[in-house]
C-alpha positions as CSV (number, residue, x, y, z in Angstrom):
1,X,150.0,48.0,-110.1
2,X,150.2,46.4,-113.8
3,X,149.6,43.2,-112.3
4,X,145.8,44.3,-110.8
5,X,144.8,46.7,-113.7
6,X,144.0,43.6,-115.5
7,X,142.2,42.2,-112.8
8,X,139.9,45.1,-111.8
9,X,137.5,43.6,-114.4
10,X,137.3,47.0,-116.5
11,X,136.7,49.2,-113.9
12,X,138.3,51.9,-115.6
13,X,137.6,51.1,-119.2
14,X,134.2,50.7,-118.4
15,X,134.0,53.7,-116.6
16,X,135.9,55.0,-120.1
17,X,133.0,53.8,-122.2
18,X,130.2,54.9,-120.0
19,X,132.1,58.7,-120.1
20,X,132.4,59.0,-123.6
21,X,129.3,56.6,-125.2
22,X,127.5,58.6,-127.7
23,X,123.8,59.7,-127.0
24,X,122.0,57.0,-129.1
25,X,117.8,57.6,-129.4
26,X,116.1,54.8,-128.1
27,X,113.8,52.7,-130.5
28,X,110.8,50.7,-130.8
29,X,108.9,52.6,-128.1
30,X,111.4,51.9,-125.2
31,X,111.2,55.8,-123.7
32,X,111.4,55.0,-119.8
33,X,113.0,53.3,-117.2
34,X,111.9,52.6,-113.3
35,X,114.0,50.9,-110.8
36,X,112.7,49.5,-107.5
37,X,115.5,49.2,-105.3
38,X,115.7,46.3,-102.5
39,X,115.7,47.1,-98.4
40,X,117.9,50.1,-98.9
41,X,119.2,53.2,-100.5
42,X,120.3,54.3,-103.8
43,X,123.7,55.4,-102.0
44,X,123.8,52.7,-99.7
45,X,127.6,51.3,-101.2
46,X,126.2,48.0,-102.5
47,X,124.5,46.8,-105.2
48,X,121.6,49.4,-104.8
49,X,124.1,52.0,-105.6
50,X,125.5,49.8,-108.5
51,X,122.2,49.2,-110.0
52,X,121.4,52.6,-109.7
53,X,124.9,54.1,-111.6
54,X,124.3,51.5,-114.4
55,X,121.1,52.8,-114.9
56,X,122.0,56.5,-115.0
57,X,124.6,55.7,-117.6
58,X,122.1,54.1,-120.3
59,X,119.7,56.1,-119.5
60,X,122.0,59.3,-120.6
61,X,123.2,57.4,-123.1
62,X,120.4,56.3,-124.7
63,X,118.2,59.8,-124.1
64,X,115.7,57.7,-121.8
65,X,113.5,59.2,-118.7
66,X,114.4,57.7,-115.4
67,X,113.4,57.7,-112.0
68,X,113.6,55.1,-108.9
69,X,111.8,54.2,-105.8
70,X,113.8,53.2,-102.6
71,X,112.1,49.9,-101.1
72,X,111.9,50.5,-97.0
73,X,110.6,46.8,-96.7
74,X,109.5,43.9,-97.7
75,X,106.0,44.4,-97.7
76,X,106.6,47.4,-100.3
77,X,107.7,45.3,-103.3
78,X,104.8,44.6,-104.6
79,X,103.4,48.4,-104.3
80,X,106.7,49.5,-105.6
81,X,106.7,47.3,-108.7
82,X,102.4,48.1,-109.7
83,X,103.6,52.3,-109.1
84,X,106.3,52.0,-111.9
85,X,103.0,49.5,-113.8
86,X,100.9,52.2,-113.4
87,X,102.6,54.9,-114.2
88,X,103.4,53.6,-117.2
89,X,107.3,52.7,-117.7
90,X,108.4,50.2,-120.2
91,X,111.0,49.1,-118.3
92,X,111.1,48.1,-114.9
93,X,114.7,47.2,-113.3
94,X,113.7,45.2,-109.8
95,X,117.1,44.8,-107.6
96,X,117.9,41.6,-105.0
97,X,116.6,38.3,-105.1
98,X,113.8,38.9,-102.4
99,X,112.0,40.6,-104.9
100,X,111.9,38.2,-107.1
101,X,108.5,36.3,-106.4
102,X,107.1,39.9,-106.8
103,X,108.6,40.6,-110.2
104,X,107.5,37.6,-111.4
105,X,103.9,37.7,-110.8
106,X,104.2,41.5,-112.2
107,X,105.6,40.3,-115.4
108,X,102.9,37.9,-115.7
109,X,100.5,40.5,-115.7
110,X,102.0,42.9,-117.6
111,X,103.8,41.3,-120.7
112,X,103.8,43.9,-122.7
113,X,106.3,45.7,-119.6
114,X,109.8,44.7,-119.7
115,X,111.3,43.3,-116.1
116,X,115.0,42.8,-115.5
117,X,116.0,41.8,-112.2
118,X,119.2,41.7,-110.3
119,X,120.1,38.8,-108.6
120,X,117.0,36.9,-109.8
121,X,116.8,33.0,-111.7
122,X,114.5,33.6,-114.5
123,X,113.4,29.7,-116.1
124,X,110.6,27.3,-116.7
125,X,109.1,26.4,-113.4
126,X,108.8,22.8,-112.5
127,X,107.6,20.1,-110.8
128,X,109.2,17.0,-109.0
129,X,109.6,15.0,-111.7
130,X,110.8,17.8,-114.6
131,X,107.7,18.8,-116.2
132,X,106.9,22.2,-117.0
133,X,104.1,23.7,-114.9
134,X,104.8,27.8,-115.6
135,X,107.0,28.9,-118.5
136,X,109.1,31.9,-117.8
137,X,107.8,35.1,-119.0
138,X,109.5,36.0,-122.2
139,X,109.5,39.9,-120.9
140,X,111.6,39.0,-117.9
141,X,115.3,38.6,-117.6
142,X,117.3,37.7,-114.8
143,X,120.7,39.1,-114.1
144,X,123.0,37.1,-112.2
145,X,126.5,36.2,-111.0
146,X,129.0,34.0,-110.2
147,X,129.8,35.6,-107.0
148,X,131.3,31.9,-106.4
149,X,134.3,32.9,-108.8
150,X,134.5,36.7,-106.9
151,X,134.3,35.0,-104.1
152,X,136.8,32.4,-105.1
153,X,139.6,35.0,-105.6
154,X,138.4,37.5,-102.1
155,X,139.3,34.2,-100.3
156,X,142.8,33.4,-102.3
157,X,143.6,36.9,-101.5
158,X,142.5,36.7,-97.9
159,X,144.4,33.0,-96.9
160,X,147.5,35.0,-98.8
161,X,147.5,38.0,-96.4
162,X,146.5,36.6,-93.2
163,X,149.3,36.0,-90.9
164,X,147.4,34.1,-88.0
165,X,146.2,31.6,-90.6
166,X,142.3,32.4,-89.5
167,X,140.4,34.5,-91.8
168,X,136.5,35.4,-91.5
169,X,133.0,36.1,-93.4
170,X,130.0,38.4,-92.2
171,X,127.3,37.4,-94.0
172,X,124.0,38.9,-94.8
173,X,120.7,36.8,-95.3
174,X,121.5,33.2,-96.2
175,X,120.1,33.0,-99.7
176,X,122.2,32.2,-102.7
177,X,123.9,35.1,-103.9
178,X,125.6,35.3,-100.1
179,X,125.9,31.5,-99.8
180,X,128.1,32.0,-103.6
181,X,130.4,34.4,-101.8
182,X,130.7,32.6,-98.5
183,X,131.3,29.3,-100.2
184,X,133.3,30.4,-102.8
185,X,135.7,32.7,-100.2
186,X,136.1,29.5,-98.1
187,X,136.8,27.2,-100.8
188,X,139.4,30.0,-102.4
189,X,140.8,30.4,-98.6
190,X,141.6,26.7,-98.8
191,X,143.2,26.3,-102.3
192,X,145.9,28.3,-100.9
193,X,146.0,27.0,-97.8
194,X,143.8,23.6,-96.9
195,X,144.1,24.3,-93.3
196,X,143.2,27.6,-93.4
197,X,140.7,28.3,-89.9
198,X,137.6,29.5,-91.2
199,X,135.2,31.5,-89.5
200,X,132.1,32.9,-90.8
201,X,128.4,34.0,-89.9
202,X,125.0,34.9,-91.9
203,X,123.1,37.7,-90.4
204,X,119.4,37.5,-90.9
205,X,119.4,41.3,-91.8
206,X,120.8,43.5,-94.6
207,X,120.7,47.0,-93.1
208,X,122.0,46.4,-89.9
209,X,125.6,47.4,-89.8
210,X,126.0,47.4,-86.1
211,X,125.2,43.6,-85.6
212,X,127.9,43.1,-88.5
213,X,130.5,45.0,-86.5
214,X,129.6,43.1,-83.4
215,X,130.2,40.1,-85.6
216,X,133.5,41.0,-86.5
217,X,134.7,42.3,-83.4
218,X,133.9,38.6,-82.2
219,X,136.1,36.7,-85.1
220,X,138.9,39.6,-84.1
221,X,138.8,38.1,-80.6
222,X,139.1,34.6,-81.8
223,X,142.3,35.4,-83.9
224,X,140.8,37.0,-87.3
225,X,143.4,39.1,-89.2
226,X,141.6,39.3,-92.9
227,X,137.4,39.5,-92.4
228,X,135.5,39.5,-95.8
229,X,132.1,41.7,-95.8
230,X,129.3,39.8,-97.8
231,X,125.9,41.0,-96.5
232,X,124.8,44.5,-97.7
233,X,125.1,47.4,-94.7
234,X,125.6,44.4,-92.3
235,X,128.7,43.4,-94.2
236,X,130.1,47.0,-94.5
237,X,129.4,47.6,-90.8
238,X,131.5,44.4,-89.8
239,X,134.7,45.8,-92.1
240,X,134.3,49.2,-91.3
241,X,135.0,48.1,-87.5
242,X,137.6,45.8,-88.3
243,X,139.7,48.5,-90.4
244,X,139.5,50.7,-87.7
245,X,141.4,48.0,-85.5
246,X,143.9,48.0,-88.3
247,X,142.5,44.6,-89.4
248,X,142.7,43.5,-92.9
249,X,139.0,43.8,-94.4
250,X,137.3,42.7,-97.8
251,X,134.4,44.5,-99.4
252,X,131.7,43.5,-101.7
253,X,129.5,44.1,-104.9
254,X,131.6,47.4,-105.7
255,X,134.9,48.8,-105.1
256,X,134.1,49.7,-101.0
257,X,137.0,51.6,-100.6
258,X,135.1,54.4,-103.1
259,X,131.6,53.8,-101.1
260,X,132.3,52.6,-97.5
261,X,135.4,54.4,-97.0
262,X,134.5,57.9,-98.9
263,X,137.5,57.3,-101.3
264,X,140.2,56.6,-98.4
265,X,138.5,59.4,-96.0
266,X,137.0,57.1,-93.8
267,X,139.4,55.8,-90.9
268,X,141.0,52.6,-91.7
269,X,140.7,53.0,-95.0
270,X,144.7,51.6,-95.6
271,X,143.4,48.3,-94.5
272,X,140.6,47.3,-97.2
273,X,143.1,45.2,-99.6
274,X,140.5,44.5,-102.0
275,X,136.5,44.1,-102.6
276,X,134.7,41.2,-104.5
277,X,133.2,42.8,-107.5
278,X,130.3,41.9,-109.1
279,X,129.6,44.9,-112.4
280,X,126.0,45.5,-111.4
281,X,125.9,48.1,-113.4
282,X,127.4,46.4,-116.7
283,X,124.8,44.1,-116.6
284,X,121.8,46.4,-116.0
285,X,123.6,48.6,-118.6
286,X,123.7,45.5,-121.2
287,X,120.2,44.6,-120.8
288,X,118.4,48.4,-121.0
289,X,120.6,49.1,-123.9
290,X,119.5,45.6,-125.9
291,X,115.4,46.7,-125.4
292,X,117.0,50.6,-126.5
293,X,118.4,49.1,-129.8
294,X,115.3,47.1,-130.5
295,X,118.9,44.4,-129.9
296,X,115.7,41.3,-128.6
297,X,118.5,38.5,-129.3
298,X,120.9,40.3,-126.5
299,X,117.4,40.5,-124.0
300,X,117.2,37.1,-122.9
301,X,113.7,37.2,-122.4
302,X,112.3,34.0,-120.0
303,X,116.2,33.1,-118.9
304,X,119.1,34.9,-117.5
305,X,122.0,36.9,-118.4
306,X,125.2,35.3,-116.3
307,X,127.5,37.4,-115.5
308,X,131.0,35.0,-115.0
309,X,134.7,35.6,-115.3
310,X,134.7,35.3,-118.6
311,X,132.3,38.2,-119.5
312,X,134.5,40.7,-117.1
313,X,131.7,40.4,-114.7
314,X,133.1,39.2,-111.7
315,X,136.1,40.2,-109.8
316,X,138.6,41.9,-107.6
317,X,138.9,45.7,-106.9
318,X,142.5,46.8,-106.5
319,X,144.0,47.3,-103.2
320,X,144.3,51.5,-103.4
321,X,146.1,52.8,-100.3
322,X,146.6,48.5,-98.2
323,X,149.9,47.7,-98.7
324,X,149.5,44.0,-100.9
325,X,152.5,42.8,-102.4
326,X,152.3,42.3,-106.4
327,X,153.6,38.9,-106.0
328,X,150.6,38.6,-104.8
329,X,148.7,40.7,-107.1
330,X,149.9,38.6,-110.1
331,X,149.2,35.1,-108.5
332,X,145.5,36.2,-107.9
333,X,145.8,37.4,-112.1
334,X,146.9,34.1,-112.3
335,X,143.4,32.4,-110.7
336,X,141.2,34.6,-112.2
337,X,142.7,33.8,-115.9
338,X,142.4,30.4,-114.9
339,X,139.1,31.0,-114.5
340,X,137.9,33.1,-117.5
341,X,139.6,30.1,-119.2
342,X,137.4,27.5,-117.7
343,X,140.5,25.8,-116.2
344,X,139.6,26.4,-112.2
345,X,136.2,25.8,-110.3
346,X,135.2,27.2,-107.7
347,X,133.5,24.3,-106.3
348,X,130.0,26.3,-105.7
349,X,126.7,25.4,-107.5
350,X,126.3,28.5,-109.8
351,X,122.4,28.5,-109.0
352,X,122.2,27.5,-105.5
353,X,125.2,28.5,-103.9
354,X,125.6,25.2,-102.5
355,X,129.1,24.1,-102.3
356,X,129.6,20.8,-104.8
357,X,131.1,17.4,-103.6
358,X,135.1,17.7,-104.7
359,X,136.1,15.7,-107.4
């Protein structure tokens, strides 16, 4: 396992520093923190859950009061967001790009309330020809990802597993973060193998784990023998049922074997080889802690915080109980150096998610 502790991108020293981070007093004011989670739980396994931990940590660390509201749909974002307004907070952490557009119009109105938000583009706005017709609110941050480059590396390990030479996606809601990981797994698939057969859906819902599994069960028929998860509860749904047919599965966000699989209690836990990491909680944990030091050149305010290779913040989680060779092991080391070093692209628009003509 030498080979994939460097590759885990500091899921245990992380974990390290989070455990033994002094308790530092928060300054200039900064005192609380809300979180408004998307469609979903603060338990639900994905990047809820993620958001969530990171937020625990600083808050602990930094002596802050915390609390969180769980979104039950769409319509609530707005209420969610103007109940943390109004009840004060100074920071307000707003998680998934659908709630965006609200966050937005809340930081607007509020500037003198901080806004971070996961999986959101914070920048000028524009029009057709490039002229600035909104700036970006200076106390709003986005944090995103290259879920591309975790992508990237899911599908390298997936094309290097598969026997059948036919590996598969379930997909939540096409909008960029998924389209990163779809595009990036089937352009990592195909560096290792160009003809790789991929298959691959997007599922208009998050939270609907039994359509993912009658997804998967589908690209089992048709000769599947790795399927990557990529869509919230739907994507965790669609691997759970393909690990229980002794199918080689892929989670994502966080480590899934921890979450989905109750730490290898769930059946067919043997089976998840990895998960495509993006460190939610680093970067809600960076961005809290920046406003708690008074730190205003580490809050990005009007722009985003990116997340990438480089930074740790994307990744693989190792393969616990599946049975992945380490000459494997090190050859994905191999990509994922070659991409902290700027030496391998995944080929996916970093913003859009929209795969880039090949040079």
């Amino acid at each position: 396992m030498k080979n994939v502790r460097k590759l885990v991108l500091a899921s245990f020293m992380l974990a390290l520093i989070f455990s033994i981070a002094p308790v530092v007093l928060a300054q200039d004011g900064i005192e609380t923190v809300c979180l408004v989670t998307d469609i979903g739980q603060i338990d639900d396994g994905t990047f809820n859950q993620f958001a969530h931990e990171g937020a625990i940590a600083v808050t602990e660390d930094y002596d802050l009061d915390y609390t969180f509201i769980e979104t039950q749909a769409e319509a609530d974002y707005e209420t969610n967001i103007n109940t943390c307004v109004e009840e004060g907070f100074d920071v307000i952490l707003t998680i998934g790009f659908m709630i965006a557009d609200a966050t937005w119009d809340a930081a607007v109105a509020n500037p003198d309330v901080f806004f971070v938000g996961v999986d959101q583009f914070v920048g000028d706005q524009t029009d057709e020809d490039g002229n600035v017709t909104e700036e970006a609110p200076e106390n709003y941050v986005g944090i995103q990802f290259r879920e591309d480059q975790a992508g990237f590396l899911a599908g390298a390990l997936a094309a290097l597993m598969t026997e059948n030479d036919i590996v598969a996606g379930v997909y939540g809601v096409e909008i960029p973060p998924v389209k990163k990981f779809r595009n990036g797994f089937e352009n990592g698939a195909q560096y290792i193998n160009p003809d790789i057969t991929l298959l691959g859906v997007y599922i208009d819902d998050f939270v609907a784990p039994d359509r993912g599994a009658s997804a998967a069960e589908q690209f089992i028929g048709e000769g599947a023998d790795v399927i990557f998860g990529a869509g919230g509860q739907t994507g965790s749904g669609g691997i759970t049922a393909a690990a229980q047919q002794d199918v080689y599965v892929i989670g994502v966000d966080q480590d899934e074997y921890l979450s989905t699989f109750r730490d290898g209690e769930t059946p067919g836990a043997e089976y998840i080889i990895s998960s495509a990491m993006k460190r939610v909680d680093q970067g809600v944990y960076d961005m809290v802690a920046a406003l708690a030091e008074g730190d205003m050149d580490g809050f990005p305010g009007g722009g985003v915080y990116v997340m990438d290779a480089t930074l740790g913040g994307v990744g693989l989680a190792e393969p616990h109980d599946a049975d992945v060779p380490e000459e494997i092991l090190a050859q994905l080391e191999d990509i994922f150096n070659m991409m902290a070093e700027g030496e391998l692209d995944s080929g996916v628009d970093p913003i859009t998610g929209d795969m880039l003509e090949a040079e």
